[in-house]
BAROVEX-593585 format. One record per residue: residue number from 1; residue in three letters; y, z, x of N, C-alpha, C in turn. Coordinates in Angstrom, 3 decimals. Last residue first. Layout:
<recs>
i;aa;n_py;n_pz;n_px;ca_py;ca_pz;ca_px;c_py;c_pz;c_px
NUM;ALA;Y;Z;X;Y;Z;X;Y;Z;X
...
</recs>
This chain:
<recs>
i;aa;n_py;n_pz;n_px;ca_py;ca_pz;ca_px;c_py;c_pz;c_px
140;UNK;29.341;-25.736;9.520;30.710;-26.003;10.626;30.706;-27.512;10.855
139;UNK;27.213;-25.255;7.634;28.357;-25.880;7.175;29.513;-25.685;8.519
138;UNK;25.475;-24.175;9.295;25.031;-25.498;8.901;26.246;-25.975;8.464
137;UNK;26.464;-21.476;10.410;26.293;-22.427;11.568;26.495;-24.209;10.964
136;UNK;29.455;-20.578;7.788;27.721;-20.634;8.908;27.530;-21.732;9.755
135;UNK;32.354;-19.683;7.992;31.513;-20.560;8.080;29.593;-20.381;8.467
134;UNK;33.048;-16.315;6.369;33.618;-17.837;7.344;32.775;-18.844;7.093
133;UNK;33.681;-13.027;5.960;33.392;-14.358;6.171;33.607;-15.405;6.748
132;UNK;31.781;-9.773;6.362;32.852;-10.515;7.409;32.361;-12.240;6.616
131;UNK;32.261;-6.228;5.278;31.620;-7.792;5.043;32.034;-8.678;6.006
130;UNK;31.308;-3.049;5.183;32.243;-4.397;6.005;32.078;-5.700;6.117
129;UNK;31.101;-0.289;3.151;31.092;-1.664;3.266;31.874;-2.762;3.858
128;UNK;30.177;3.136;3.109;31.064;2.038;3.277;30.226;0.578;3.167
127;UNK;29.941;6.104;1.580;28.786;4.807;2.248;29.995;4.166;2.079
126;UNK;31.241;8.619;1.053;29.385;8.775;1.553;29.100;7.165;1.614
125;UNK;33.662;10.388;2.063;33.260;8.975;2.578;31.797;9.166;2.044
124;UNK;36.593;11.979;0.842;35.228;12.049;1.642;34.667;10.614;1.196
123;UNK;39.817;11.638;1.252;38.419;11.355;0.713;37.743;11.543;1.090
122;UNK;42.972;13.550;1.869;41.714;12.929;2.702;40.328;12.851;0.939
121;UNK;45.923;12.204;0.615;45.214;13.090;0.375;43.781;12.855;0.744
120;UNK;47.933;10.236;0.943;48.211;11.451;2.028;46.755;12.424;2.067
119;UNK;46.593;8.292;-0.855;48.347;8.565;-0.693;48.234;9.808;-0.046
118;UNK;43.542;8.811;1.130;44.480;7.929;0.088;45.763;8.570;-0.532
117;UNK;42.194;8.258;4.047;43.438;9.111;3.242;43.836;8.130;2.472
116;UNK;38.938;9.382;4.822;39.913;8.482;4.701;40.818;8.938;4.060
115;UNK;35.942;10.712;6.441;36.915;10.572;5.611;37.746;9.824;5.626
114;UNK;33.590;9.685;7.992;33.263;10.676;7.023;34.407;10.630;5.750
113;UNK;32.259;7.274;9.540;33.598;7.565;8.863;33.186;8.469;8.172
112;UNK;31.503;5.521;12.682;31.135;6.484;11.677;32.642;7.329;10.908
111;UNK;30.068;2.382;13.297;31.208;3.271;12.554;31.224;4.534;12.059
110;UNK;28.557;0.365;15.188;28.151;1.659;15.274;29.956;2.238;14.531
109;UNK;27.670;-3.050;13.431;28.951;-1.960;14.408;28.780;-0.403;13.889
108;UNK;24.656;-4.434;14.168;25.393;-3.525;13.560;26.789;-2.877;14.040
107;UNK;23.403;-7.166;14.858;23.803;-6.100;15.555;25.112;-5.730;15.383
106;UNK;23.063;-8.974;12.894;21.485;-8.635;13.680;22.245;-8.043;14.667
105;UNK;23.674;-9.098;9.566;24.748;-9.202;10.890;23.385;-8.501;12.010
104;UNK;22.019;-11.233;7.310;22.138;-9.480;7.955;23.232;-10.003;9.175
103;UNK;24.103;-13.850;4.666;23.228;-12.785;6.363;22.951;-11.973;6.676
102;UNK;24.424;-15.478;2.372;24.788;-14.414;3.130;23.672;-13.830;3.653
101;UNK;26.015;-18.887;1.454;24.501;-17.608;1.789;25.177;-16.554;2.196
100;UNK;27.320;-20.050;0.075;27.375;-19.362;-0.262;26.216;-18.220;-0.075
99;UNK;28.922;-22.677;1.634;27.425;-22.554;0.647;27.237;-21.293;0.065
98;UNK;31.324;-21.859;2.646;31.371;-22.942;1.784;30.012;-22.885;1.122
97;UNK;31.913;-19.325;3.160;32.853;-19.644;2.358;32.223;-21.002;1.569
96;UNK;29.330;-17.270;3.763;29.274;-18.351;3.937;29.968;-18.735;2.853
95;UNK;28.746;-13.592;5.069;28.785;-14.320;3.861;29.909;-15.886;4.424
94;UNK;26.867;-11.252;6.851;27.920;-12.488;7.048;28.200;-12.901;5.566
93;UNK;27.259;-7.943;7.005;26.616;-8.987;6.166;28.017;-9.840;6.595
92;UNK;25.891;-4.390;7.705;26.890;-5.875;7.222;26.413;-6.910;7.319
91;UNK;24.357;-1.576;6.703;23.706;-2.790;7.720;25.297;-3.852;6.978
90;UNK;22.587;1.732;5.314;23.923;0.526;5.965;23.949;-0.330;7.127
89;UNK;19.274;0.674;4.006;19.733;1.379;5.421;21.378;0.376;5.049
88;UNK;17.909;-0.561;1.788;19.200;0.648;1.914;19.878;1.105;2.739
87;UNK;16.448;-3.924;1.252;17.369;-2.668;2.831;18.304;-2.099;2.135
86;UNK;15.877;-5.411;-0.800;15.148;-3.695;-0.576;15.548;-3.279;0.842
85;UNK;18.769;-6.464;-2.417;18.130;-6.441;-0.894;17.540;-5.333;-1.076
84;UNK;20.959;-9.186;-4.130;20.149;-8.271;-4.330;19.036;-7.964;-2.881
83;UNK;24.017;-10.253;-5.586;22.809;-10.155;-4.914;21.969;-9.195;-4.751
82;UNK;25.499;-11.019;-8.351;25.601;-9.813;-7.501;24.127;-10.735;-6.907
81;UNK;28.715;-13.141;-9.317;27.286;-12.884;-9.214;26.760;-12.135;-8.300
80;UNK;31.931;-13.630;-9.283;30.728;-14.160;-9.209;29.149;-13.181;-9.905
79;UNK;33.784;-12.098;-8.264;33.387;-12.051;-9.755;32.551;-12.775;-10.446
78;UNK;32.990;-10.470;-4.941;34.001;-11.207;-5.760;33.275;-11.219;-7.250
77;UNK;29.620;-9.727;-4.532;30.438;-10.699;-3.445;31.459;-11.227;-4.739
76;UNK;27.846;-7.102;-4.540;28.847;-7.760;-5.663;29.594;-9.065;-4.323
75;UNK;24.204;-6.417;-3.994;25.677;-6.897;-3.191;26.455;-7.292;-4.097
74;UNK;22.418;-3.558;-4.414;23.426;-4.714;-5.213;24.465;-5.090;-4.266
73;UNK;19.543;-2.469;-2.921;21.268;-2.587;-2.538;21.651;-3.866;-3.530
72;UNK;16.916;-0.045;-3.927;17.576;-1.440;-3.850;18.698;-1.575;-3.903
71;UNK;16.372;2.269;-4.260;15.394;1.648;-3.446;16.114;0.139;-2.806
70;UNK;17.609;4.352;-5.885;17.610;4.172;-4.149;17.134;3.046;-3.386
69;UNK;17.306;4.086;-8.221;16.373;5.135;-7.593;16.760;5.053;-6.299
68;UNK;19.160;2.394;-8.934;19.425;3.629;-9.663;18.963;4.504;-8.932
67;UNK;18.093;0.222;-8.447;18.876;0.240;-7.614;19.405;1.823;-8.045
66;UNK;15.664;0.119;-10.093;15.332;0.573;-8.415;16.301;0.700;-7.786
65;UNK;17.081;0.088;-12.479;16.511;0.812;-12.204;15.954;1.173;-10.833
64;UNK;17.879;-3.226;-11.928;19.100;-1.971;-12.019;18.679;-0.403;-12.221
63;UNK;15.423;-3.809;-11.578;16.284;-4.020;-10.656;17.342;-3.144;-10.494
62;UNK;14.655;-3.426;-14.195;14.092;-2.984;-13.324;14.872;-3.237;-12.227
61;UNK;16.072;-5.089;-15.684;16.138;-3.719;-16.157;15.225;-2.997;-15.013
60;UNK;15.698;-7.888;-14.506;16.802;-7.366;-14.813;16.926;-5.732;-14.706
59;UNK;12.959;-8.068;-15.447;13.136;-8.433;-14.117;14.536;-7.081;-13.710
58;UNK;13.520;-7.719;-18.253;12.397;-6.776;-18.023;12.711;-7.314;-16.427
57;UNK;14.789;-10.063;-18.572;15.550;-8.741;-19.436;14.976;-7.708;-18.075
56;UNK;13.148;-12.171;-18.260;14.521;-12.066;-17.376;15.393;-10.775;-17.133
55;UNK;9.945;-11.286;-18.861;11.203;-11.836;-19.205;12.279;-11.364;-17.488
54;UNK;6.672;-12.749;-17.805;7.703;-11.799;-17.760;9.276;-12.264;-18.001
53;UNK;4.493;-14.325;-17.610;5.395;-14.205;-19.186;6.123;-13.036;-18.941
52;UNK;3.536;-14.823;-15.131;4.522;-15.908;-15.940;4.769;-15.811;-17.369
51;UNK;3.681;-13.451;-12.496;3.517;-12.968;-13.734;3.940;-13.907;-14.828
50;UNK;3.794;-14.558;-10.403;3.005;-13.321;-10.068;2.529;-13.333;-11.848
49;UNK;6.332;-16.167;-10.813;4.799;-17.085;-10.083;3.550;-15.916;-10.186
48;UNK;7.526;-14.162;-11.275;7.250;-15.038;-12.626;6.157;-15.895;-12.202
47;UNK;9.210;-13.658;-9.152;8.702;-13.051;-9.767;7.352;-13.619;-10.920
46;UNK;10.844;-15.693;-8.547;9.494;-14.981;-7.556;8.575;-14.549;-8.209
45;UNK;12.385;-15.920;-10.962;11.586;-17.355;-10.282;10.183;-16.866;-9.773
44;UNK;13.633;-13.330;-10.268;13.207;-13.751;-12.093;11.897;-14.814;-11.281
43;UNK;14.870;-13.760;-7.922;14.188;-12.820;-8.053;13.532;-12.553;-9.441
42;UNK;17.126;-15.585;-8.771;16.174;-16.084;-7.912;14.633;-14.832;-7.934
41;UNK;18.360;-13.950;-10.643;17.500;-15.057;-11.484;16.479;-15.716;-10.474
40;UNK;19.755;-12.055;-9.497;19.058;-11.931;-10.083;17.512;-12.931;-10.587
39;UNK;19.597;-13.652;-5.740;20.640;-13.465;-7.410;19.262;-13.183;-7.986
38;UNK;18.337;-12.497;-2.300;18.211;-13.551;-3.418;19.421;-12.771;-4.617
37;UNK;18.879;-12.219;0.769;19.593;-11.794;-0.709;19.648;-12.265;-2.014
36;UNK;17.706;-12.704;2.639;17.835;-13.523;2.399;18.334;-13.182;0.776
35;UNK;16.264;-10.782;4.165;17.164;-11.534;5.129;17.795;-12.981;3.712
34;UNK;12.826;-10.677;2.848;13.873;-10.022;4.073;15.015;-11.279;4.418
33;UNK;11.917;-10.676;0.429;12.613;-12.108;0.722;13.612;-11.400;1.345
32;UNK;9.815;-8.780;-0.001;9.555;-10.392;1.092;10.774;-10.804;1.228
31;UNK;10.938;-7.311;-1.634;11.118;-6.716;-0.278;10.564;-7.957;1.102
30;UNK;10.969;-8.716;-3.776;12.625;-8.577;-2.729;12.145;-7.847;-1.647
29;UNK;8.046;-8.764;-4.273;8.825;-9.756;-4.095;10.277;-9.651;-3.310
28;UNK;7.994;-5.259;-4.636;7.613;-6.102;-3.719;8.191;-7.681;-3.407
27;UNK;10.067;-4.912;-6.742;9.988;-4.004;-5.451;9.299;-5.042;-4.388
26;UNK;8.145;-6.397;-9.137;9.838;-6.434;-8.285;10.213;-5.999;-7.104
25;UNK;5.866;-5.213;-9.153;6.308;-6.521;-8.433;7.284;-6.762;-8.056
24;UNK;6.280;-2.734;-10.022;5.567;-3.232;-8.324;6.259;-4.479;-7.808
23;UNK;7.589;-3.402;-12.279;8.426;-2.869;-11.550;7.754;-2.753;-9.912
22;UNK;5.154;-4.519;-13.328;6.391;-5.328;-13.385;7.458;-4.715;-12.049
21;UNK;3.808;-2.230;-13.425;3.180;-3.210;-12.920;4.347;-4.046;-12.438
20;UNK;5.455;0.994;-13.226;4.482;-0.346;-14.427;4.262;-1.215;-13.368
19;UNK;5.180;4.596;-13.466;5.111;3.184;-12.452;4.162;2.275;-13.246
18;UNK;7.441;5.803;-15.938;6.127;5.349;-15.568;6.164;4.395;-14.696
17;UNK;9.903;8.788;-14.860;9.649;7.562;-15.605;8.222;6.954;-15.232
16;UNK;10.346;11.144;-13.865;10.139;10.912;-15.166;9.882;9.641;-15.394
15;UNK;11.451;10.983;-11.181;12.698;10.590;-12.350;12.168;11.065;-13.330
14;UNK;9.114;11.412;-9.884;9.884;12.527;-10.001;11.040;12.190;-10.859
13;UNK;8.044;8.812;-10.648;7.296;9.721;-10.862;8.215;11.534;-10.937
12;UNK;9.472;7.299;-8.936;9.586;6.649;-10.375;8.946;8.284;-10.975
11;UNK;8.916;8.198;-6.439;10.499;8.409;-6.667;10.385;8.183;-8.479
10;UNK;6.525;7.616;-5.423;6.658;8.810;-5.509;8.441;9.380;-6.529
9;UNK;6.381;4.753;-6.068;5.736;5.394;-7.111;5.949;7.105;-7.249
8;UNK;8.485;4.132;-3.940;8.676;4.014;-5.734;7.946;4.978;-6.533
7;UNK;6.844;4.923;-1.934;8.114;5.777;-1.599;8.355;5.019;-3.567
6;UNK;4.893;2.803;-2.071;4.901;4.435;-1.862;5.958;5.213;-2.060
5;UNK;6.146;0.249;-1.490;6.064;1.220;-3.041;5.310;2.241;-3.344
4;UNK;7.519;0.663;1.186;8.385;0.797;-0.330;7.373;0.959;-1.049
3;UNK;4.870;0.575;2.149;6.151;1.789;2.226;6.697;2.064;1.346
2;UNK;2.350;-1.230;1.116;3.330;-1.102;1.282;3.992;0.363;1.319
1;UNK;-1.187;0.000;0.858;0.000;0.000;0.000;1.241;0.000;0.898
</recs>
C-alpha cells in the first residue's frame, strides 16, 4: 500500500468519515501525475479509465475533501481554474504565460517567515506562496 493512502485511510478514519474506493483512486491517480498539476477534469479523465461510471461531482467532492484532510494542494493560478498536487510539502512553482503549464521549481528557496506586518500590526505566517512566471523552455 502506497504512503499516501496509508496516511488517508488513517486520516479519513479519525475525521469520521468512510475510506471508499473512489476516494483511493483519487489519491492515487494525482499522486502519479508527479510534476504535472493536472485541473479538476484532467483528474475526472484518470480517473474514469479506473472507474468509468464515476461522476465529475463524486471526483470533485473528494478532491475538496483530501484537500480538507491535508493530503492535497489546490493551486488557484488568477480566475481561471484551480490545479491540483498530492505534494503538501511547501515547494514553488514555475507557471507558463503562454501554454499554461506549471512546474515544481527542482531547487527550492530556503525562506523562512514566521511573521509579516500588515498596517504596522505583525501576522503570524503558517504557509506562504512564491510563484514565478514567464516563458517555458517550449514556448521561447
Amino acid at each position: 500500500m502506497n504512503k499516501n493512502i496509508k496516511t488517508l485511510n488513517q486520516k479519513i478514519r479519525q475525521q469520521g468519515y468512510r475510506m471508499t474506493r473512489q476516494r483511493e483512486i483519487v489519491l492515487d491517480e494525482l499522486s502519479k501525475a508527479k510534476g504535472r498539476h493536472p485541473k479538476a477534469d484532467e483528474i475526472y479523465q484518470m480517473v474514469r479509465k479506473r472507474m468509468p461510471h464515476i461522476s465529475f461531482g463524486t471526483v470533485y467532492r473528494n478532491l475538496r475533501l483530501l484537500k480538507e484532510l491535508g493530503l492535497v494542494r489546490e493551486l488557484c493560478f488568477g480566475k481561471s481554474f484551480s490545479r491540483f498536487e498530492a505534494s503538501v510539502d511547501n515547494h514553488q512553482h514555475f507557471s507558463c504565460t503562454t501554454c499554461g503549464k506549471v512546474m515544481d521549481i527542482d531547487r527550492p528557496f530556503e525562506i523562512s517567515v514566521s511573521s509579516v506586518y500588515v498596517d504596522g500590526k505583525p501576522m503570524e505566517v503558517d504557509e506562504y506562496r512564491l510563484e514565478f512566471y514567464g516563458r517555458c523552455n517550449d514556448c521561447r
